[in-house]
Each structure stands twice: as structure tokens, then as C-alpha cells.
DRENLOPA-999899 format. One record per residue (C-alpha): residue in three letters; x, y, z. Coordinates in steps of 0.5 Angstrom, whole numbers, plus 2048, in hexadecimal, padded with zeros to 3 digits. Example, Ala and Ser with C-alpha at 12.3 -4.5 7.8 and 13.67 -1.06 7.14 Angstrom:
<sites>
+-----+-----+-----+-----+
|   r |  c1 |  c2 |  c3 |
+-----+-----+-----+-----+
| ALA | 819 | 7F7 | 810 |
| SER | 81B | 7FE | 80E |
+-----+-----+-----+-----+
</sites>
This chain:
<sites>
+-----+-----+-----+-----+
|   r |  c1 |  c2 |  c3 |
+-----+-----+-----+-----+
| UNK | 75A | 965 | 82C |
| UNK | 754 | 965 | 827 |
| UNK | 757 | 961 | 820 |
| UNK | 754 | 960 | 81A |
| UNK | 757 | 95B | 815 |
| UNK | 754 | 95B | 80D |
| UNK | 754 | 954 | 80A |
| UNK | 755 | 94D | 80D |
| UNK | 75A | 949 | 809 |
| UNK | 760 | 947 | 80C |
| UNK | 763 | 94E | 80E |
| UNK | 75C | 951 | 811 |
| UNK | 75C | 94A | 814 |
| UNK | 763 | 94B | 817 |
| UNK | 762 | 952 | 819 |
| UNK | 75B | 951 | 81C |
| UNK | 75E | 94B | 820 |
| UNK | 764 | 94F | 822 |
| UNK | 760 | 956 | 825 |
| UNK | 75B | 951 | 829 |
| UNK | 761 | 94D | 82C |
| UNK | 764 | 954 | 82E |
| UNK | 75D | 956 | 831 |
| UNK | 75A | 95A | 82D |
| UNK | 754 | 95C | 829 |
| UNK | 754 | 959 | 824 |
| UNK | 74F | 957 | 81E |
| UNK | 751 | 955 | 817 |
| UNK | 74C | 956 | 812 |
| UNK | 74B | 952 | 80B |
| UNK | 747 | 952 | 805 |
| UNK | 746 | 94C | 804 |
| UNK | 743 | 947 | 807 |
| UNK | 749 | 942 | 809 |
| UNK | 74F | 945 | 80C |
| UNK | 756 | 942 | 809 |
| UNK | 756 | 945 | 802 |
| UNK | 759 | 941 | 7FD |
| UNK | 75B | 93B | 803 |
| UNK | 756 | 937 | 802 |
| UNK | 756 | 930 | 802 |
| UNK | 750 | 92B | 800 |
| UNK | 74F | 925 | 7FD |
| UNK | 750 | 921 | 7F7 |
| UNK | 74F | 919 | 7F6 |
| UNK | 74E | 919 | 7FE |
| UNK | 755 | 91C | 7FE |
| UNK | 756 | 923 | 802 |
| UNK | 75A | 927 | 7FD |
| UNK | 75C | 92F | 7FC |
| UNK | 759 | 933 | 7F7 |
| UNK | 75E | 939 | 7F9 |
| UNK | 764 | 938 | 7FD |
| UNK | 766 | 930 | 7FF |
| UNK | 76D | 932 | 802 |
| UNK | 772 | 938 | 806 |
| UNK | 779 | 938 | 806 |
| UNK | 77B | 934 | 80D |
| UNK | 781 | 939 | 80E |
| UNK | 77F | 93F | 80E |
| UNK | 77D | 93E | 815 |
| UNK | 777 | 943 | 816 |
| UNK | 771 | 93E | 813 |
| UNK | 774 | 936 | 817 |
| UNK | 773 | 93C | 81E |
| UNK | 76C | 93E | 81C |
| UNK | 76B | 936 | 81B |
| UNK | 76F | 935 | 822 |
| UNK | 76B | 93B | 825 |
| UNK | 765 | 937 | 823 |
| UNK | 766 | 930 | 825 |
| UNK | 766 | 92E | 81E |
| UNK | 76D | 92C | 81D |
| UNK | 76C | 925 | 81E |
| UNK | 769 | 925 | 817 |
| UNK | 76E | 929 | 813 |
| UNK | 770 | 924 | 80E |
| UNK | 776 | 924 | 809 |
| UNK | 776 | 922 | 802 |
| UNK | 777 | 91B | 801 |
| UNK | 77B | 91C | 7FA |
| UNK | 781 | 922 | 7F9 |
| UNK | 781 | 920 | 7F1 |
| UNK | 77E | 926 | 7ED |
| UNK | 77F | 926 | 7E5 |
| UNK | 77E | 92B | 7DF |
| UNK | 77B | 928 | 7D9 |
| UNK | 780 | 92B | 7D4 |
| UNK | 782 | 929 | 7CC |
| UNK | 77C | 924 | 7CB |
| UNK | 77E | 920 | 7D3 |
| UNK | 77D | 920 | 7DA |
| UNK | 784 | 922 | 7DC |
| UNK | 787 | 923 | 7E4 |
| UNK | 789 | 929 | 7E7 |
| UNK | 790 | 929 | 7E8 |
| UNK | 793 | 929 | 7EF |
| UNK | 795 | 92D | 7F1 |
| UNK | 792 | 933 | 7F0 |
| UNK | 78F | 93A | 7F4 |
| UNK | 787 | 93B | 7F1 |
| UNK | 78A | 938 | 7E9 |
| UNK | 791 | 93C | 7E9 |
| UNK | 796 | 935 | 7E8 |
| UNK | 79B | 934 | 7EC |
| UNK | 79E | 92F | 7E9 |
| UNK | 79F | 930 | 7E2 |
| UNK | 7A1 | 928 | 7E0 |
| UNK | 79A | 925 | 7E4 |
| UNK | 796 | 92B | 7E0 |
| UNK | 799 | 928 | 7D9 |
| UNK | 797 | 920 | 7DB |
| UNK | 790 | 924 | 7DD |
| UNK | 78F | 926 | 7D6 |
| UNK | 78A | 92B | 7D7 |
| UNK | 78E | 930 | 7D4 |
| UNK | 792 | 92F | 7CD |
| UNK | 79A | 92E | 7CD |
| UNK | 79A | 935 | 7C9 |
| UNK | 796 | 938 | 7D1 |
| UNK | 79B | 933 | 7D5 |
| UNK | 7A0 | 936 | 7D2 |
| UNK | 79E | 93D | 7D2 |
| UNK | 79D | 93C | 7D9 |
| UNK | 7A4 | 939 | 7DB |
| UNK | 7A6 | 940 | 7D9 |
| UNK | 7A3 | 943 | 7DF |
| UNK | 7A9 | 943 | 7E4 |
| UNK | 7AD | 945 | 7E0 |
| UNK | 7A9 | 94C | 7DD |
| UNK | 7AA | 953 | 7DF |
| UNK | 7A6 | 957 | 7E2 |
| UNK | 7A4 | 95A | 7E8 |
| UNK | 7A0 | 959 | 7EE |
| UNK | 799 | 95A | 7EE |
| UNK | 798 | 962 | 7EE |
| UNK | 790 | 964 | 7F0 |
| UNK | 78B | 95F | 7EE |
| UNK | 78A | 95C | 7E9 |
| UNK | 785 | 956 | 7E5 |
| UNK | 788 | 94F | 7E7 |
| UNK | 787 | 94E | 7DF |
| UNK | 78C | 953 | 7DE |
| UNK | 791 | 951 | 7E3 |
| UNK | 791 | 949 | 7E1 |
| UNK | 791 | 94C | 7DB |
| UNK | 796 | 94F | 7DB |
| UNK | 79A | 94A | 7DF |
| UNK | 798 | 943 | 7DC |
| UNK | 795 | 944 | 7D5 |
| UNK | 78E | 944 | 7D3 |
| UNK | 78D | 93C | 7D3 |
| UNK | 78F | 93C | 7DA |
| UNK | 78A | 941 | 7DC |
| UNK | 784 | 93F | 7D7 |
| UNK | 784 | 937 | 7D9 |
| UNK | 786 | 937 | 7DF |
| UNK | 787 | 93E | 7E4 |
| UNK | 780 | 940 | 7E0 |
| UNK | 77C | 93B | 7E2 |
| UNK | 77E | 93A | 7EA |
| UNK | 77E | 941 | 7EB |
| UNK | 779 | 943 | 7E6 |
| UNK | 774 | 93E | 7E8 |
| UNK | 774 | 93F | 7F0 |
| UNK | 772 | 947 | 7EE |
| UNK | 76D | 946 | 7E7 |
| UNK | 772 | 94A | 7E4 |
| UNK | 778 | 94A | 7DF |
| UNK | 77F | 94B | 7E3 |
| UNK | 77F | 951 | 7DD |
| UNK | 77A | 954 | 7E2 |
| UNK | 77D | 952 | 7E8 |
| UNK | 780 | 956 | 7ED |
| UNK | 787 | 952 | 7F0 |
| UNK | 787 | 956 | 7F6 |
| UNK | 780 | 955 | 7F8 |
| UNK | 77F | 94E | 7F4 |
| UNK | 786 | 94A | 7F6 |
| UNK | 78A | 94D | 7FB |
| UNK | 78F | 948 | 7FB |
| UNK | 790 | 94B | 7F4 |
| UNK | 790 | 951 | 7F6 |
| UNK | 795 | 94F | 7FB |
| UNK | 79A | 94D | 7F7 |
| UNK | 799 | 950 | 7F1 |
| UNK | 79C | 957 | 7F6 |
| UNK | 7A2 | 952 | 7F9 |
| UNK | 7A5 | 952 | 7F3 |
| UNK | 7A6 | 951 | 7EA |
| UNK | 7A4 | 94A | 7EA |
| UNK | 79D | 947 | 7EC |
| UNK | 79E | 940 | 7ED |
| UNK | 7A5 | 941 | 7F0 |
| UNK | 7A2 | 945 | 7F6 |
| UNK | 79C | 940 | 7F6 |
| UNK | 7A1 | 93A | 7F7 |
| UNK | 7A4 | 93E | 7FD |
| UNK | 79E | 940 | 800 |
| UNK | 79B | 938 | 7FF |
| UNK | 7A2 | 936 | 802 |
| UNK | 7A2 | 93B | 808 |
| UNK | 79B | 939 | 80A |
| UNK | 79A | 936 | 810 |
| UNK | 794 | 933 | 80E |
| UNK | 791 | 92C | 80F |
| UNK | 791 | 929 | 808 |
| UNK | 78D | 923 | 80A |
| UNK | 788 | 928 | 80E |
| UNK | 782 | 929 | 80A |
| UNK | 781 | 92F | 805 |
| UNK | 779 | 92F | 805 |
| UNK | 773 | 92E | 80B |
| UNK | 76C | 92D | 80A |
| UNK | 767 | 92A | 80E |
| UNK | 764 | 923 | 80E |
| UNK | 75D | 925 | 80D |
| UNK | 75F | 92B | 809 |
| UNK | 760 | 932 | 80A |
| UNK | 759 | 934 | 80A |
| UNK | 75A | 931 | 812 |
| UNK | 75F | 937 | 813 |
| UNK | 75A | 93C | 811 |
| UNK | 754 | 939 | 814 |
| UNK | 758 | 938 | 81A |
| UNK | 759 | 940 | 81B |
| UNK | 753 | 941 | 819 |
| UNK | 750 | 93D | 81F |
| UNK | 755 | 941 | 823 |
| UNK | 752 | 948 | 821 |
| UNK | 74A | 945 | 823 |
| UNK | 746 | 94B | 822 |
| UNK | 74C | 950 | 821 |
| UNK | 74B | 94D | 81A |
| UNK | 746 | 950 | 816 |
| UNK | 744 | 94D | 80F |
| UNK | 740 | 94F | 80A |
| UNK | 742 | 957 | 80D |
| UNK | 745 | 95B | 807 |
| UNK | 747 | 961 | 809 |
| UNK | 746 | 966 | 804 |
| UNK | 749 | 96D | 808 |
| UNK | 74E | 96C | 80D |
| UNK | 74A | 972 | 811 |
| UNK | 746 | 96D | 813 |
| UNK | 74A | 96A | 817 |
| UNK | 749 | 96B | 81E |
| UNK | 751 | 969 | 81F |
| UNK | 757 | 96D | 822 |
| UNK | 75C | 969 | 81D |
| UNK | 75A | 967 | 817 |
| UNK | 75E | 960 | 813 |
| UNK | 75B | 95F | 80C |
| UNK | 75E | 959 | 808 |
| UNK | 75B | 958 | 801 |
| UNK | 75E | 958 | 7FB |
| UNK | 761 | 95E | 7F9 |
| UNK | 75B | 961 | 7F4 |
| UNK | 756 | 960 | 7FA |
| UNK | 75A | 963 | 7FF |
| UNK | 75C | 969 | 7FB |
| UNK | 754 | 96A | 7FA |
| UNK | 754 | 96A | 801 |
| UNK | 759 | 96E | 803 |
| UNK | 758 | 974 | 7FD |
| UNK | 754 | 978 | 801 |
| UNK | 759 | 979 | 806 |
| UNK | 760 | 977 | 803 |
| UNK | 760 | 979 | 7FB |
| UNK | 767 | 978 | 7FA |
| UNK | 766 | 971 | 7FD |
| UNK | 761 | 970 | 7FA |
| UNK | 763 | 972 | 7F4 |
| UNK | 769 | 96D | 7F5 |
| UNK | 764 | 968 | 7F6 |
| UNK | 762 | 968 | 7F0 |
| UNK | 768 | 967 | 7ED |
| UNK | 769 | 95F | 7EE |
| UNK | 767 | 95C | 7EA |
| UNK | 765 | 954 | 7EC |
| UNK | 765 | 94D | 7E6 |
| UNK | 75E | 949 | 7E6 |
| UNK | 760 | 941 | 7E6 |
| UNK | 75B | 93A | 7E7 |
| UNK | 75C | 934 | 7EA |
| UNK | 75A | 92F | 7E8 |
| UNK | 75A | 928 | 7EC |
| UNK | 758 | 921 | 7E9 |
| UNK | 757 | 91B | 7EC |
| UNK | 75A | 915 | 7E9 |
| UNK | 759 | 90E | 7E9 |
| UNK | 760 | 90A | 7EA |
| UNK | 75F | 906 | 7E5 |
| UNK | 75F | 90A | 7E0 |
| UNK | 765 | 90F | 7E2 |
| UNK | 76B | 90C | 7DF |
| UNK | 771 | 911 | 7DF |
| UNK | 775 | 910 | 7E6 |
| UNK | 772 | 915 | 7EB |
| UNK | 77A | 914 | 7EF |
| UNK | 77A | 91C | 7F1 |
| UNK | 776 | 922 | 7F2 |
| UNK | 774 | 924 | 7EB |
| UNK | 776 | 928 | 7E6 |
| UNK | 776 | 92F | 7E3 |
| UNK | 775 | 931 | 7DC |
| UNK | 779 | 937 | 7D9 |
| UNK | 776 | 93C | 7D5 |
| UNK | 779 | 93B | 7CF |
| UNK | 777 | 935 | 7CE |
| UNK | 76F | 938 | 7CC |
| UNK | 76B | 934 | 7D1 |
| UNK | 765 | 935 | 7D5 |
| UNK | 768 | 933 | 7DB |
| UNK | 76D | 936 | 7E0 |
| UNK | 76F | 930 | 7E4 |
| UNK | 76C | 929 | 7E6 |
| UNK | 76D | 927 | 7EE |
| UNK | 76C | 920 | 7EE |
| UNK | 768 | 921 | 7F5 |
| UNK | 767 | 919 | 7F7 |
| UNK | 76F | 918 | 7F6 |
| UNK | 771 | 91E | 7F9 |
| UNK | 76C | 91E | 7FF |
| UNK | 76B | 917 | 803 |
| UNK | 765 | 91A | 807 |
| UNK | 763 | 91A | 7FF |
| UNK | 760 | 915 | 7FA |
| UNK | 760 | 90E | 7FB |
| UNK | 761 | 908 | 7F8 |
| UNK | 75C | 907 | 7F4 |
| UNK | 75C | 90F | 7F3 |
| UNK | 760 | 914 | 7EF |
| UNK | 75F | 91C | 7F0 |
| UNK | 763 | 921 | 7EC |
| UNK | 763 | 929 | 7EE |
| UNK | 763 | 92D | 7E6 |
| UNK | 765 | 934 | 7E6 |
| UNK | 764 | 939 | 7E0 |
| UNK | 764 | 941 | 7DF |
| UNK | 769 | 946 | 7E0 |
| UNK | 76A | 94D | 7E0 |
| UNK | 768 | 94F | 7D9 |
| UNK | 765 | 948 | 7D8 |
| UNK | 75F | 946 | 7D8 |
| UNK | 75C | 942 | 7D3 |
| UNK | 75B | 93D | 7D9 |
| UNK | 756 | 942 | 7DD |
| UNK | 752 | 944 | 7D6 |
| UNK | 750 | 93D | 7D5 |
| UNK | 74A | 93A | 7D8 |
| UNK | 74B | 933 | 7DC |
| UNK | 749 | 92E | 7D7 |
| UNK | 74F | 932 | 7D2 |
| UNK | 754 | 932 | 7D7 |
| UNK | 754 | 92B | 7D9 |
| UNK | 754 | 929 | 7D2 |
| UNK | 75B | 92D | 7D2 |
| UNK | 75E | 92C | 7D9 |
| UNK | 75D | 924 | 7D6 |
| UNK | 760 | 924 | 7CF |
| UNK | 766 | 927 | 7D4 |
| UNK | 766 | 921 | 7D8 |
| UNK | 766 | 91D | 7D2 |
| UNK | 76C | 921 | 7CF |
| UNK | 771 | 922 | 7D5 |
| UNK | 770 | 91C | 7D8 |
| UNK | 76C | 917 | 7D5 |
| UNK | 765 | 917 | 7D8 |
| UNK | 75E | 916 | 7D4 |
| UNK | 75A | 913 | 7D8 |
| UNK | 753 | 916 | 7DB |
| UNK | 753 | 919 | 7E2 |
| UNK | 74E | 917 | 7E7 |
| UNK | 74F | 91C | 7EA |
| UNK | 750 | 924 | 7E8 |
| UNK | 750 | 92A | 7ED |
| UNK | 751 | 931 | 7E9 |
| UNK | 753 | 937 | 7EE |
| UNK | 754 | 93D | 7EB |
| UNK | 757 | 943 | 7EE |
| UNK | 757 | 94A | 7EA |
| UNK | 75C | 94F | 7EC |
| UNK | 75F | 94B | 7F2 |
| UNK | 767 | 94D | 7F1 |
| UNK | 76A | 953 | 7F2 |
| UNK | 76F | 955 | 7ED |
| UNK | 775 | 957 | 7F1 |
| UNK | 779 | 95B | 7EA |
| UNK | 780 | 95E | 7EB |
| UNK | 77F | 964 | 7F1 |
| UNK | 779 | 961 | 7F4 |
| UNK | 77D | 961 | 7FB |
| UNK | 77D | 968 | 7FA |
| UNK | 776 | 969 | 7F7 |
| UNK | 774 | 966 | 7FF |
| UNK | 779 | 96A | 802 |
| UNK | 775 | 970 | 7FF |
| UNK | 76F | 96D | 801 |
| UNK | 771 | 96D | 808 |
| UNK | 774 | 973 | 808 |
| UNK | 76E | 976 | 805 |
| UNK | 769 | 972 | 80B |
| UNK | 76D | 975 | 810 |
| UNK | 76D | 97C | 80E |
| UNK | 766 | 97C | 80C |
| UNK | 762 | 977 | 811 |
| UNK | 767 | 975 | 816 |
| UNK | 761 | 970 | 819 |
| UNK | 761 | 96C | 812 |
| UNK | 764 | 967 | 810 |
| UNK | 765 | 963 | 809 |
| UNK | 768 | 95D | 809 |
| UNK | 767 | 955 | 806 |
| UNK | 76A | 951 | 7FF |
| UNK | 76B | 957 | 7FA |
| UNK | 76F | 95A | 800 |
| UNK | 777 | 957 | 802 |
| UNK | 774 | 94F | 800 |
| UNK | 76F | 94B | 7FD |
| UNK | 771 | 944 | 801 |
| UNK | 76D | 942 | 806 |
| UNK | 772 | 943 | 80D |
| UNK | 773 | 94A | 809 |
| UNK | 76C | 94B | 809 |
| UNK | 76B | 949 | 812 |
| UNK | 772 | 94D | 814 |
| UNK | 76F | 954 | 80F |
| UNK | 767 | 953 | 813 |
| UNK | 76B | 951 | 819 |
| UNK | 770 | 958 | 819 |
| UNK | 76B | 95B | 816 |
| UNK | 766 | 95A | 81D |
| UNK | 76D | 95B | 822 |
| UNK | 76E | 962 | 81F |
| UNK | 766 | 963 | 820 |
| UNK | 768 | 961 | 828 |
| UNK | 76E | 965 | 829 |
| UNK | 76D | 96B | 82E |
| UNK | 76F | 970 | 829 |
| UNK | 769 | 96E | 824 |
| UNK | 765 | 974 | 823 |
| UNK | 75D | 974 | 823 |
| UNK | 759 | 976 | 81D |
+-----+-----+-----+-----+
</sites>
């Protein structure tokens, strides 16, 4: 079986390396002149650090078994610090425990936080006792906490968590293919905290295990490795601009959605044209390198995030060198700003010397920061999330649909798909390469 994979990030990786292993022929091409999309680790103050990605979750097992696979399991690391903050009405308050991606499930330790008001802690205590019904269809995660749990709730805590892993507003954000668990309980029954506290209760989970993995020389490691593994198989600076041009029995493309739409559309213009209708948020990264001395707030947790109604620039601060062990060190402090979301992007537009002029006064106002940096690393990565709107499971299911019918050799997967986190991204290339090898794949 000759296979053509489209794109070197972390899903053309996958799927190549998955094809090779099974024996086939394979050759991923890229564009670029690196493989690894927005993985990517360099360093900053003699420190390696990523300009993308710097974790995966540890439990969703797709990504720890690429690593185990790939003999890197020895340097999965956890994070040192479990503690996250949101900086809400004037001061950096905890998270409150528990709580499942911002929904509190315990509303006394949502008051002690603070981050909401008595009137939204209040309005909150409501939430079991309400009518309602369960979730029918899909809906935006904004409309559902809402809903449930009052504005506050959603727009200081529920946003930020959720709304700062996909660029986005929770407004915007589909709760099937957003939060699952969400979704989940939502349908079990009219309260959404009582049956997030059941399915907490009934879980079998390891509490103490941990939540998320990186590894200790960075995630570039992973794609390097892959990379390394594919040889000549991988091919950079080979764009393809006409899938005609591949000489391949099954074809995997694995750019985002607008490119691949672009390449489809020759063969498939309902799947193109469904493409096309994802739409993706521009965001930056900023890292900053500090020397100790200078860093004065408590750095006793993984960072913060910041809600968009409080008007900042920033979206979050990850406290990298508390966060990380392998990070930092005594006499060094690294931080990772994030800013842009859907619809925002005045962090995009300004040119560097601005946009550390505001991430600074952020710093300054969020948790007391002024000094100068000695190091600065801006990283910006346009049009890199996929917005997952309400409907978007089905949206995939058409493309899909519309593949099969109109070229059954083809198929179109990647982040924009069922799921932009890392172990997502590996299962979707890997299936994608498993489906390509099965007797039952027709040849173009």
C-alpha cells in the first residue's frame, strides 16, 4: 500500500509513523522546513522551553503510549505544582476545589475563593434546585452554565478554564465537542453540578495520579523523535499544491481545516466547502525570563488565568519554572504569557516592542511585576485553533461522509476534527493511518 500523508505536525507524524510501522509505503510531506507544527521547543536563558504546546493530558492514554512506544517514557514529567489561580476583582484568587474545567462543586469553597461575588455565589447555590431538563442536542457551553449556574460563574470562572484552552468564549464553544464531561452530565439529569459530583464519586480514578505529562527536554523531543523515525519518508520543504500529484493509493491530508479544504475541493466540494467553514483564533505567546531576585509575588502554583471581562491583554500566565522542575532554576524565573482569543486580536496586530509593553503592564497588574525581563521569546501562531461551534461533531460527520462517497482513498483529519490536544491529535493520524491499511481501503 502506497500512503501519501499532507502536513508534519503532530497528527502527519503520527500517521506516517503508524503506516511505516504496519509496512507500508509511505511518505509525509510538509511545507515547511521543520516537521512539528506548533510543537516546537527552543531555548530562552539557556533554558529549553515551548513556544507551543508544553503539556498533554496523562489520562487520556493515546499520547503516554506514542511515548512508551517510543522509548521516551522515561522523561515524562509531571507538574511540580497542582495550584492554578484566576486573577478576578482586583486580586489572584484560587480555583476552588473541586471543580470539573471551572463548574464548582462545592459552593462554600467557591465563596472562600472570592473570585465571584456573594450575589454569583448565591445565584450559583441555586443550580441543584432548578428545573429544567436534560441537555437536548448540542448546545454552546456558555448557554448551559449559563443557564445552570448564572453569569458570573460562567464569565470568571467556567470562561476562562474552558474558554482559554480553545481561544475562544464558552459562548462560541460547542459542549459536545468541547467538554464531553459536560455534555455528559448535562443529559443524566436537570442538575449539572449533582451529576458531575456523582460521576466524580463514581470514578475510579487515581486522585493523587497525575493530570498532565510533558517531557523533560520539551515536547519538541516527541516530534523530533517521530520525525527521526520516518527517515526519508519525511519530506520538508514539499508542499503539495494538487493531490493529483501524488503518487499514492490512500491519501491522509492533515492541515487545518482552510488548507485542506483547498486541497480537497477539486475532489470533494461538499467537504471542501464544509472545510472552509471552520473558523480558527490567532494567539501569542510570549516567554520571559526573570531574574529571581526581582520576582517577588509567591510563584506556589502552576499560574493563572485571566477572565475576559476583566479587559487585559493576557489570557493566562503559566509560571513555567514553578510549574516545571526541569525549568528554571534558582537564580531564574521563566514565565509563558498567552494573549488573543477568537475575535481578539489586538495581541496579533501589535508589533513586538508593543506587545511586551502591554503583556508587562499586565504582569505589573495581575500579580505585581515590573522589573525588566533578561530574556524575551515572542511566539506568534496565526489562525492555529479550530473553533469547535455547536454542531461541529456533526459538521465532521458530513465531511466524512461526504469523503466516502466522493473519494473513498482520501481522508481529512487533524485538530479542527474531534479534538485539538495533543493525545487527540496522535489517536486521529494514527486511526487515520489504520483505516488506510485495512484490506477493505480502496485505491485511488
Amino acid at each position: 500500500m502506497r500512503i501519501a500523508v499532507v502536513g508534519a505536525g503532530i497528527t502527519g507524524l503520527a500517521a506516517g509513523y503508524e503506516a511505516a510501522k504496519a509496512g507500508a509505503d509511505v511518505v509525509v510531506h510538509e511545507a515547511a522546513e521543520r516537521a512539528g507544527g506548533r510543537i516546537l521547543t527552543t531555548e530562552l536563558a539557556g533554558q529549553l522551553v515551548d513556544e507551543g504546546p508544553d503539556a498533554f493530558l496523562a489520562r487520556v492514554p493515546w499520547a503516554v503510549e506514542l511515548c512508551q512506544e517510543l522509548g521516551l517514557d522515561g522523561g515524562l514529567v509531571s507538574p511540580a505544582q497542582r495550584a492554578a489561580f484566576v486573577y478576578s476583582r482586583g486580586g489572584l484568587r484560587a480555583i476552588p476545589q473541586p471543580n470539573v474545567l471551572g463548574v464548582p462543586l462545592d459552593f462554600d469553597a467557591l465563596a472562600a475563593s472570592g473570585i465571584v461575588s456573594a450575589e454569583g455565589v448565591d445565584r450559583a447555590r441555586q443550580e441543584p434546585d432548578l428545573a429544567g431538563s436534560p441537555l437536548a442536542g448540542d448546545e454552546s457551553v456558555g448557554t448551559l452554565v449559563r443557564r445552570r449556574l448564572g453569569d458570573e460563574v460562567a464569565d470568571r470562572l467556567v470562561d476562562p478554564l474552558i474558554g482559554g484552552i480553545n481561544a475562544s468564549s464558552i459562548d462560541d464553544l460547542s459542549v459536545k465537542a468541547a467538554v464531553p464531561q459536560l455534555a455528559e452530565a448535562a443529559s443524566r439529569g436537570p442538575s449539572l453540578v449533582q451529576e458531575l459530583r456523582r460521576l466524580a464519586a463514581s470514578s475510579t480514578a487515581d486522585p493523587s495520579a497525575p493530570v498532565f505529562y510533558t517531557l523533560a527536554d520539551g515536547l519538541g523531543r516527541l516530534t523530533d523523535e517521530l520525525a527521526g523515525r520516518l527517515g526519508d519518508r519525511l519530506r520538508l520543504s514539499s508542499p503539495v499544491v494538487d493531490l493529483a500529484d501524488l503518487e499514492a493509493d490512500q491519501v491522509i491530508v492533515t492541515l487545518p481545516a482552510p488548507a485542506a479544504g483547498a486541497l480537497v475541493a477539486p475532489v470533494s466540494a461538499d467537504a471542501a466547502g464544509l472545510l472552509h467553514s471552520i473558523d480558527y483564533a490567532s494567539v501569542v505567546l510570549v516567554s520571559l525570563a526573570f531574574d529571581a531576585v526581582d520576582v517577588n509575588h509567591p510563584m506556589e502554583g502552576s499560574g493563572y488565568l485571566v477572565p475576559a471581562v476583566e479587559g487585559r491583554t493576557i489570557t493566562a500566565c503559566s509560571w513555567a519554572s514553578s510549574k516545571w522542575t526541569h525549568i528554571g532554576s534558582a537564580d531564574t524565573v521563566v514565565l509563558r504569557v498567552s494573549a488573543g482569543r477568537f475575535r481578539d486580536e489586538r495581541a496579533l496586530a501589535m508589533d513586538d516592542e508593543a506587545l511586551l509593553d502591554a503583556v508587562r503592564a499586565d504582569l505589573a497588574a495581575t500579580m505585581g511585576l515590573d522589573a525588566e525581563p533578561q530574556a524575551v521569546r515572542i511566539s506568534r501562531w496565526e489562525q492555529s485553533l479550530p473553533q469547535f461551534r455547536p454542531g461541529h461533531l456533526e459538521l465532521v460527520t458530513d465531511i466524512e461522509q461526504a469523503l466516502a462517497h466522493d473519494a473513498p482513498w482520501l481522508q481529512v483529519t487533524g485538530a479542527w476534527a474531534r479534538g485539538l490536544g495533543l493525545p487527540a491529535c496522535i489517536n486521529q493520524g494514527r486511526q487515520a493511518a489504520r483505516t488506510s491499511m485495512t484490506e477493505g481501503a480502496i485505491a485511488r
